[in-house]
N, CA, C and O of each residue as an XYZ file, in Angstrom:
568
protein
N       0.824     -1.190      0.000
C       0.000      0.000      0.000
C       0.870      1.257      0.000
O       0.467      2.255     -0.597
N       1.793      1.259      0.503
C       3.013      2.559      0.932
C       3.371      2.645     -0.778
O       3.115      3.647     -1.446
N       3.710      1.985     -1.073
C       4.658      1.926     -2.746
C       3.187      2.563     -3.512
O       3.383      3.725     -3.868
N       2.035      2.156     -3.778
C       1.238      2.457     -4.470
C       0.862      3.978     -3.960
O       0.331      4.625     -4.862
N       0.997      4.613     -2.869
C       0.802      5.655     -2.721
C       2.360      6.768     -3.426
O       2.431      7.755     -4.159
N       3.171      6.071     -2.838
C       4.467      6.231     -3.584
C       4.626      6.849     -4.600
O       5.093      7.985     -4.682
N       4.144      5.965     -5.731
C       3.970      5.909     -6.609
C       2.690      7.020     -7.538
O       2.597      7.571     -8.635
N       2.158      6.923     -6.701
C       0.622      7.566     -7.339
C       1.071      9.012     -7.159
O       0.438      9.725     -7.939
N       2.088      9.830     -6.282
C       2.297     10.767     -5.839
C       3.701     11.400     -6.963
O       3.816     12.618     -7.104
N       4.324     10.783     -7.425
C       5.434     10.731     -8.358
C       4.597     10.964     -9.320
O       4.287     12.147     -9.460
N       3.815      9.690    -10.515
C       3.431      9.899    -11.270
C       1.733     10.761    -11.528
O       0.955     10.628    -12.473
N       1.626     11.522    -10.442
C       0.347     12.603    -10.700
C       0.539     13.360    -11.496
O       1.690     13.384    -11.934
N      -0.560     14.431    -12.127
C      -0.455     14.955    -12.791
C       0.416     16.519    -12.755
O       0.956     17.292    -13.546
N       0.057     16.348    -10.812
C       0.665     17.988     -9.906
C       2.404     17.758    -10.683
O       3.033     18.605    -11.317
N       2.885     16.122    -10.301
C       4.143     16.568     -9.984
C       4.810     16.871    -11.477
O       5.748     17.632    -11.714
N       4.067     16.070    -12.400
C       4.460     16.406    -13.805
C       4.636     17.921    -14.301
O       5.628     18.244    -14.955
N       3.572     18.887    -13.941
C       3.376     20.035    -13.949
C       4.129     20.600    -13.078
O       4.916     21.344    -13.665
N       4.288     20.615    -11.867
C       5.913     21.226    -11.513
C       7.064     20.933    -11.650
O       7.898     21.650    -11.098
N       7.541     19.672    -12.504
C       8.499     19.521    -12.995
C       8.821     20.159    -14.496
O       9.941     20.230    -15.003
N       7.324     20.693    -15.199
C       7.709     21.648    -16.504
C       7.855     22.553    -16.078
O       8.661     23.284    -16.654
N       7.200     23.062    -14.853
C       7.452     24.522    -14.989
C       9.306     24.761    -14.183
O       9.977     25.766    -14.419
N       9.594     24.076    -13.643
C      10.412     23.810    -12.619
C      11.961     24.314    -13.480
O      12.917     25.029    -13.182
N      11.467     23.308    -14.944
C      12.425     23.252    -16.136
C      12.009     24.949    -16.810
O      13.025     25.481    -17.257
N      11.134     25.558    -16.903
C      11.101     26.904    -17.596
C      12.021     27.976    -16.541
O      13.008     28.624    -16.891
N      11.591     27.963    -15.593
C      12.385     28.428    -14.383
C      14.007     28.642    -14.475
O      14.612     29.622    -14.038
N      14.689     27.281    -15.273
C      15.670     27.095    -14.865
C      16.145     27.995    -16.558
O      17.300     27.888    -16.971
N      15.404     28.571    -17.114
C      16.112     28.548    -18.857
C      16.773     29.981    -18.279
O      16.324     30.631    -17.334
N      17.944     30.302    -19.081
C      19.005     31.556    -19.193
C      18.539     32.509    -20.437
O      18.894     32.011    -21.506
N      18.090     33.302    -20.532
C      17.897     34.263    -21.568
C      18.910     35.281    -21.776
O      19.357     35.844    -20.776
N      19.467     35.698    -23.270
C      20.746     36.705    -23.212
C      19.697     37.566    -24.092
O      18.779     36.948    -24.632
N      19.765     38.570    -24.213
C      18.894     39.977    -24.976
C      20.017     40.714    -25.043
O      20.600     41.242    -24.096
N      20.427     40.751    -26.653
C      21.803     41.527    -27.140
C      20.864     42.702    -28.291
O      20.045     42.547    -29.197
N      21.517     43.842    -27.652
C      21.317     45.230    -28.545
C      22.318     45.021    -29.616
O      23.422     44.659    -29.211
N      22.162     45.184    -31.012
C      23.348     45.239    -31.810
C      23.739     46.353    -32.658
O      22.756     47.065    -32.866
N      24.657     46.728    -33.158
C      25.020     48.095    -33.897
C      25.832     47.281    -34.773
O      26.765     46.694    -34.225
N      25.682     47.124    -35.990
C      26.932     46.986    -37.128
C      27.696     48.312    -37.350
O      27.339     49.485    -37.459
N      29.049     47.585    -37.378
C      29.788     48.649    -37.645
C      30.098     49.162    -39.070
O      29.940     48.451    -40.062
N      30.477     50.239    -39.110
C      30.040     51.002    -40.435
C      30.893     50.180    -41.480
O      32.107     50.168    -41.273
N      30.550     49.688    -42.267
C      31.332     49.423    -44.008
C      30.904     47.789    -43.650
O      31.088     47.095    -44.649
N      30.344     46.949    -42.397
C      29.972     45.741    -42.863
C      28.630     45.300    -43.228
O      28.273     44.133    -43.062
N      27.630     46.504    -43.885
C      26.951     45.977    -43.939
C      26.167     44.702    -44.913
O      25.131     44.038    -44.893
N      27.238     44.841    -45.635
C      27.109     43.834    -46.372
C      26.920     42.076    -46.517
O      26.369     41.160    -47.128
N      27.911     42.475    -45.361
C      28.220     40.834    -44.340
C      27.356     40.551    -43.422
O      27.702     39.658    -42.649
N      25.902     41.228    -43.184
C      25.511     40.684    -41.920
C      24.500     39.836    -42.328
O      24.074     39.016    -41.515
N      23.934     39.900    -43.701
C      22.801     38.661    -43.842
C      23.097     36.904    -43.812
O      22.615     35.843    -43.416
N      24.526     37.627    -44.713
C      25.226     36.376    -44.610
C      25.671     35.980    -43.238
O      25.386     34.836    -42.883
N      26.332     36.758    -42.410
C      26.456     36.438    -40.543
C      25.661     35.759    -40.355
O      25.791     34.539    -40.255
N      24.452     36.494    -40.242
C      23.497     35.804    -39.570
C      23.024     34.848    -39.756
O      22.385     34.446    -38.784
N      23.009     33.899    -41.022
C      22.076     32.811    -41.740
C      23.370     31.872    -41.151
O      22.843     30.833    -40.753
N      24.854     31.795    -40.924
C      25.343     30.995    -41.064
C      26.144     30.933    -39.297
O      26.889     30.018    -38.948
N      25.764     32.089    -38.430
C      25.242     31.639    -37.324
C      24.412     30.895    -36.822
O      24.644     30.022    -35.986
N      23.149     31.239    -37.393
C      21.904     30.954    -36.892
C      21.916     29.047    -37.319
O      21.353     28.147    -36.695
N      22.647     28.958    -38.398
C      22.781     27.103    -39.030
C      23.673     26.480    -37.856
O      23.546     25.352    -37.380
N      24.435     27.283    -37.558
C      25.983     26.907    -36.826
C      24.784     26.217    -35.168
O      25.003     25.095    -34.712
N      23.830     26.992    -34.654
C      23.162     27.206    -33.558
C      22.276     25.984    -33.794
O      22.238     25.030    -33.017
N      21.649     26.069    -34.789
C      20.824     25.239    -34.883
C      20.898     23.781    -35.071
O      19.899     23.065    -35.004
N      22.408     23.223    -35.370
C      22.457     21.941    -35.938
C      23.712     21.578    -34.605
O      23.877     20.423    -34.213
N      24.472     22.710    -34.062
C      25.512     21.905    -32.710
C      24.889     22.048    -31.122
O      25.374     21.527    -30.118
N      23.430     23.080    -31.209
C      23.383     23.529    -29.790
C      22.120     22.518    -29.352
O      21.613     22.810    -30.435
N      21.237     21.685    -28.816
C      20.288     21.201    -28.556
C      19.917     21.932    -27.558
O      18.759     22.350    -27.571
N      20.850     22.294    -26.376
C      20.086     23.063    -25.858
C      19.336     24.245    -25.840
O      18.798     24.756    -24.857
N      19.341     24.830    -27.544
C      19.267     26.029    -27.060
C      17.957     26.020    -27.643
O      17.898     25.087    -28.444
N      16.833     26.687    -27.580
C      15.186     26.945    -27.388
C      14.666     28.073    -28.574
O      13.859     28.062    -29.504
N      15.457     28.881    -28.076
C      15.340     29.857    -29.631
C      16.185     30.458    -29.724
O      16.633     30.683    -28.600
N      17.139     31.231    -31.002
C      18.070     32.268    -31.497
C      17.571     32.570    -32.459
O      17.517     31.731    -33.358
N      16.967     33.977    -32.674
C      16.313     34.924    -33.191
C      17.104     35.981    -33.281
O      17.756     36.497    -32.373
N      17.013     36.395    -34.760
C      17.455     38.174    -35.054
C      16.472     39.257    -35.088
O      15.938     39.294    -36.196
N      16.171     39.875    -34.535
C      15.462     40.789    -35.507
C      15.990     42.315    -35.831
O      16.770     42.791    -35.006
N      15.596     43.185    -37.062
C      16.266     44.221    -37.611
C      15.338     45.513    -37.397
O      14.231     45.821    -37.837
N      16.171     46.084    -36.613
C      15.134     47.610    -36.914
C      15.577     48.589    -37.693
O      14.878     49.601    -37.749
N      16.895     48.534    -38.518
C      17.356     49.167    -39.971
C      18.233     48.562    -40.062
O      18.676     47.826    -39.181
N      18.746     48.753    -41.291
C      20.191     48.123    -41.658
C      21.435     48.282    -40.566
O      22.002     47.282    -40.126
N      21.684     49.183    -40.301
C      22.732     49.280    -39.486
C      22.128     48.991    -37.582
O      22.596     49.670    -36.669
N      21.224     48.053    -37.382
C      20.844     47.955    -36.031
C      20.177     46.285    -35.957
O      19.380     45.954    -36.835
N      20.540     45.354    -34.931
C      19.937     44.443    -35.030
C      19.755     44.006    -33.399
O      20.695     44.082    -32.608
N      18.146     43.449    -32.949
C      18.284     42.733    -31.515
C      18.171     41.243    -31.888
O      17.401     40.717    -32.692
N      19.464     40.486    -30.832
C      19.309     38.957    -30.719
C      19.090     38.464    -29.549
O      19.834     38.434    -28.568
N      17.677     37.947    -29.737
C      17.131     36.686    -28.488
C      17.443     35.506    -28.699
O      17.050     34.811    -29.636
N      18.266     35.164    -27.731
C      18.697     33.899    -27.416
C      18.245     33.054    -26.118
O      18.849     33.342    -25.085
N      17.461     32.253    -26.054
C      16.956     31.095    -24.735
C      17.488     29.931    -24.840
O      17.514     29.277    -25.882
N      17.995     29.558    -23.664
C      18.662     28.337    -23.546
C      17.960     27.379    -22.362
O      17.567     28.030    -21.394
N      17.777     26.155    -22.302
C      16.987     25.615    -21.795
C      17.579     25.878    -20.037
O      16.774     25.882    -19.105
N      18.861     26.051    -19.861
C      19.345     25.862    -18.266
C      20.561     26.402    -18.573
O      20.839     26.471    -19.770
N      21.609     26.931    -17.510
C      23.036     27.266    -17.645
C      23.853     26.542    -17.937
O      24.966     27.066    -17.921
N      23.829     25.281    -18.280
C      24.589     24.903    -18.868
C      24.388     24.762    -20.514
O      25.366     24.812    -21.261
N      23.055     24.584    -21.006
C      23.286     25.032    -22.046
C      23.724     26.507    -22.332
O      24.343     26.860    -23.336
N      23.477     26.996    -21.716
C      24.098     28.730    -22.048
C      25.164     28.733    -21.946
O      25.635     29.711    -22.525
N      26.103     27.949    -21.356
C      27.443     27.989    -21.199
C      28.282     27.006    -22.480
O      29.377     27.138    -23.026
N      27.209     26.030    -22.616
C      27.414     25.229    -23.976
C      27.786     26.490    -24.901
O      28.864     26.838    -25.383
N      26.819     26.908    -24.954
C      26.624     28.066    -25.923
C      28.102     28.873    -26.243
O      28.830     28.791    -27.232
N      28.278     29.912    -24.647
C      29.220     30.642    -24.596
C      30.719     29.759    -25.234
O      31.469     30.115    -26.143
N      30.787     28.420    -24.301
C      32.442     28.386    -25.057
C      31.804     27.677    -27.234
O      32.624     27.504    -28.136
N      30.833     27.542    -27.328
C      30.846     27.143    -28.979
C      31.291     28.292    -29.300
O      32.415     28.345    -29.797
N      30.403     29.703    -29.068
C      30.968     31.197    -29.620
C      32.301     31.448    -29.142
O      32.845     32.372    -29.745
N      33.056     30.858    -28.159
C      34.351     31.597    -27.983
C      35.564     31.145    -28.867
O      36.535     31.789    -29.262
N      35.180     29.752    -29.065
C      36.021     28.499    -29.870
C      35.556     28.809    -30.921
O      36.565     28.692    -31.617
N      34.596     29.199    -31.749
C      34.212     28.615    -32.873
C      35.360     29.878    -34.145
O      36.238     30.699    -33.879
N      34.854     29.512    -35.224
C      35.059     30.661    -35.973
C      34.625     31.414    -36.539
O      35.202     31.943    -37.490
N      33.083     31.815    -36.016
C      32.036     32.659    -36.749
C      32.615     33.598    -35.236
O      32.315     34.790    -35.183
N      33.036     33.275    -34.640
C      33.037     34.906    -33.164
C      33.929     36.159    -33.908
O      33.318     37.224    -34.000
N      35.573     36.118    -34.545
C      36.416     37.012    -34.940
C      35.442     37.766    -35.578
O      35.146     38.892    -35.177
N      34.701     37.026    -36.934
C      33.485     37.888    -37.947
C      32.484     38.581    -36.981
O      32.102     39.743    -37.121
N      32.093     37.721    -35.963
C      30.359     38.516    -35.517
C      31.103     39.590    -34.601
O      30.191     40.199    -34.042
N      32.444     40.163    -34.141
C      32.793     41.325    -33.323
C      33.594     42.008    -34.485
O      33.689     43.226    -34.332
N      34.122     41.567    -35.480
C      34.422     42.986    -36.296
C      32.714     43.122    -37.005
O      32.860     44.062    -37.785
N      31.706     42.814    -37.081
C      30.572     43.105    -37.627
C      29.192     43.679    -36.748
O      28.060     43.879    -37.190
N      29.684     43.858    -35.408
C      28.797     44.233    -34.231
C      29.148     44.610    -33.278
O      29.818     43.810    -32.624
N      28.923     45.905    -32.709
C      29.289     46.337    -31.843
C      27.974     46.066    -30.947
O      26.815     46.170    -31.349
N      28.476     45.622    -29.383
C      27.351     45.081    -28.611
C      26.565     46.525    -27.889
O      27.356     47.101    -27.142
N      25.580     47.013    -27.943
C      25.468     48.311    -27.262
C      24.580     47.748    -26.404
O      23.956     48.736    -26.015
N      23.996     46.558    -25.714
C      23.740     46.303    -24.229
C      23.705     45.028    -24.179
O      23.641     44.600    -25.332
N      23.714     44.255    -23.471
C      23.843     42.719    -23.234
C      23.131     42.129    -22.179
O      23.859     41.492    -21.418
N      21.782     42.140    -21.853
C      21.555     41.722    -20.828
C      21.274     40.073    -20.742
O      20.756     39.491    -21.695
N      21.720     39.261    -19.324
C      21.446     37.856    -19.265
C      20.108     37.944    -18.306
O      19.958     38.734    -17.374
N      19.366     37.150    -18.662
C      18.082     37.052    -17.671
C      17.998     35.487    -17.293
O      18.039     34.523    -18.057
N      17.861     35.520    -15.800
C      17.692     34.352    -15.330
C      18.638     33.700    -13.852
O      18.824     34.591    -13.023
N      18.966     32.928    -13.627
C      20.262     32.400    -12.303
C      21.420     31.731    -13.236
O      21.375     30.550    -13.581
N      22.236     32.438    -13.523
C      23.747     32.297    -14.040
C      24.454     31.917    -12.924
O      24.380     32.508    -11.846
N      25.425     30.544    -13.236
C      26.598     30.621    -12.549
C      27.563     31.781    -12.196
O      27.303     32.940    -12.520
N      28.761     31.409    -11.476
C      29.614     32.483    -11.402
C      30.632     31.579    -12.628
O      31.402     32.288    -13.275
N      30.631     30.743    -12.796
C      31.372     30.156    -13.851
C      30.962     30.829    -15.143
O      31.812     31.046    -16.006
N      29.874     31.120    -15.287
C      29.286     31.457    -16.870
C      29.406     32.820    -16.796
O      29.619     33.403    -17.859
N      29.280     33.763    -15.324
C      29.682     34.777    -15.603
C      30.815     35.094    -15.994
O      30.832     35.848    -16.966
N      32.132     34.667    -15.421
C      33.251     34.683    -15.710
C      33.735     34.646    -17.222
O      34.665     35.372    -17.575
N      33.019     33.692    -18.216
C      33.027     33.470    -19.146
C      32.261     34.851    -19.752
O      32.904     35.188    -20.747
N      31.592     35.400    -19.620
C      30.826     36.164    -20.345
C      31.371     37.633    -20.016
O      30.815     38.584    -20.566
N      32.573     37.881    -19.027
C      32.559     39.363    -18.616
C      33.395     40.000    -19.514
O      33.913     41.063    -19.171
N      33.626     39.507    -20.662
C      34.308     40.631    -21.664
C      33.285     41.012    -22.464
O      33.414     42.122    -22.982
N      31.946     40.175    -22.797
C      30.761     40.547    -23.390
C      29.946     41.022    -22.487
O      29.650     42.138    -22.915
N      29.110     40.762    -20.961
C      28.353     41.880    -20.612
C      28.848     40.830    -18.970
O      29.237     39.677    -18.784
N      28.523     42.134    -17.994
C      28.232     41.945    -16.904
C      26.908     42.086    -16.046
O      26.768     42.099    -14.823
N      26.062     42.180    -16.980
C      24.687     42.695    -16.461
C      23.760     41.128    -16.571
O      23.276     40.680    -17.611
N      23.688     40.461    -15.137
C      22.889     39.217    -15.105
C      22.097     39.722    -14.153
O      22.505     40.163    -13.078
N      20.691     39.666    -14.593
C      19.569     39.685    -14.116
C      18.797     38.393    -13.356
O      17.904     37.741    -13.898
N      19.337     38.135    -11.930
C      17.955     36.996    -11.882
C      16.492     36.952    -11.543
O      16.130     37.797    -10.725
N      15.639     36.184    -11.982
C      14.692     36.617    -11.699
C      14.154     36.662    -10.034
O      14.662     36.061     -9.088
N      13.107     37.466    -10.024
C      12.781     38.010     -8.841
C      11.097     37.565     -8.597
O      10.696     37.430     -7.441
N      10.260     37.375     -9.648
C       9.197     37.155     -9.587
C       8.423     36.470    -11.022
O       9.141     35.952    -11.877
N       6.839     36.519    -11.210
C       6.576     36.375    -11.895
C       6.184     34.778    -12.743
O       6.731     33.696    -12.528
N       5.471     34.969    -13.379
C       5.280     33.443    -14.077
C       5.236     33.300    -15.357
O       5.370     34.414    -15.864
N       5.052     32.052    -16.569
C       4.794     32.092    -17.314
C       3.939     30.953    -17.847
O       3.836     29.997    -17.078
N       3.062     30.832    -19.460
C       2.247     30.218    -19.162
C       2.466     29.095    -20.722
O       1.717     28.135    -20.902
């Protein structure tokens, strides 16, 4: 009788449902302001399509990487990662890889914010790109 209660309490429907949300909780969000710098604009469609392949076919963890353009010379990138370690996945692919030399002579970062509970490990990694980690404080999602 103990095991079947056990059991019934594991596989309910409550605990399933706080174990998704438990997992949204845990995702790292980076929100990058971007500025191309003057004479590349030529290079950034191409940047971006062969970032965005690079993201999409080595990162599993990551949830979404999105550009969007508010003129030619200005771009914001949302990036969600399921937990800090994929975000940190993330950080050393961009530090190692060889799309990073191109995406900093082609962007100047004009704000960087991380949203969410970052390591001090991932900060460390990230403090030549931003120091501004936000964790959360409240709030839900649905």
């Amino acid at each position: 009788m103990r095991l079947f209660i056990i059991l019934s309490v594991l596989f309910s429907p409550l605990s399933f449902a706080g174990h998704h949300s438990e997992s949204k909780n845990d995702q790292i969000i980076f929100l990058l302001d971007l500025e191309v710098i003057e004479g590349n604009e030529n290079q950034v469609d191409d940047l971006i399509d062969r970032l965005v392949e690079n993201v999409k076919k080595t990162e599993p963890g990551t949830i979404a990487y999105e550009y969007y353009a508010s003129s030619k010379d200005r771009i914001f990138l949302y990036e969600v990662y399921e937990n800090h370690a994929a975000a940190e996945f993330h950080v050393d692919s961009f530090l190692q890889g060889d799309l990073m030399p191109i995406f900093v002579d082609t962007f100047r970062v004009v704000t960087f914010e991380v949203l969410g509970t970052t390591t001090e490990q991932l900060k460390v990694k990230m403090k030549d790109f931003t120091q501004d980690h936000r964790p959360k404080t409240d709030g839900f999602k649905r």
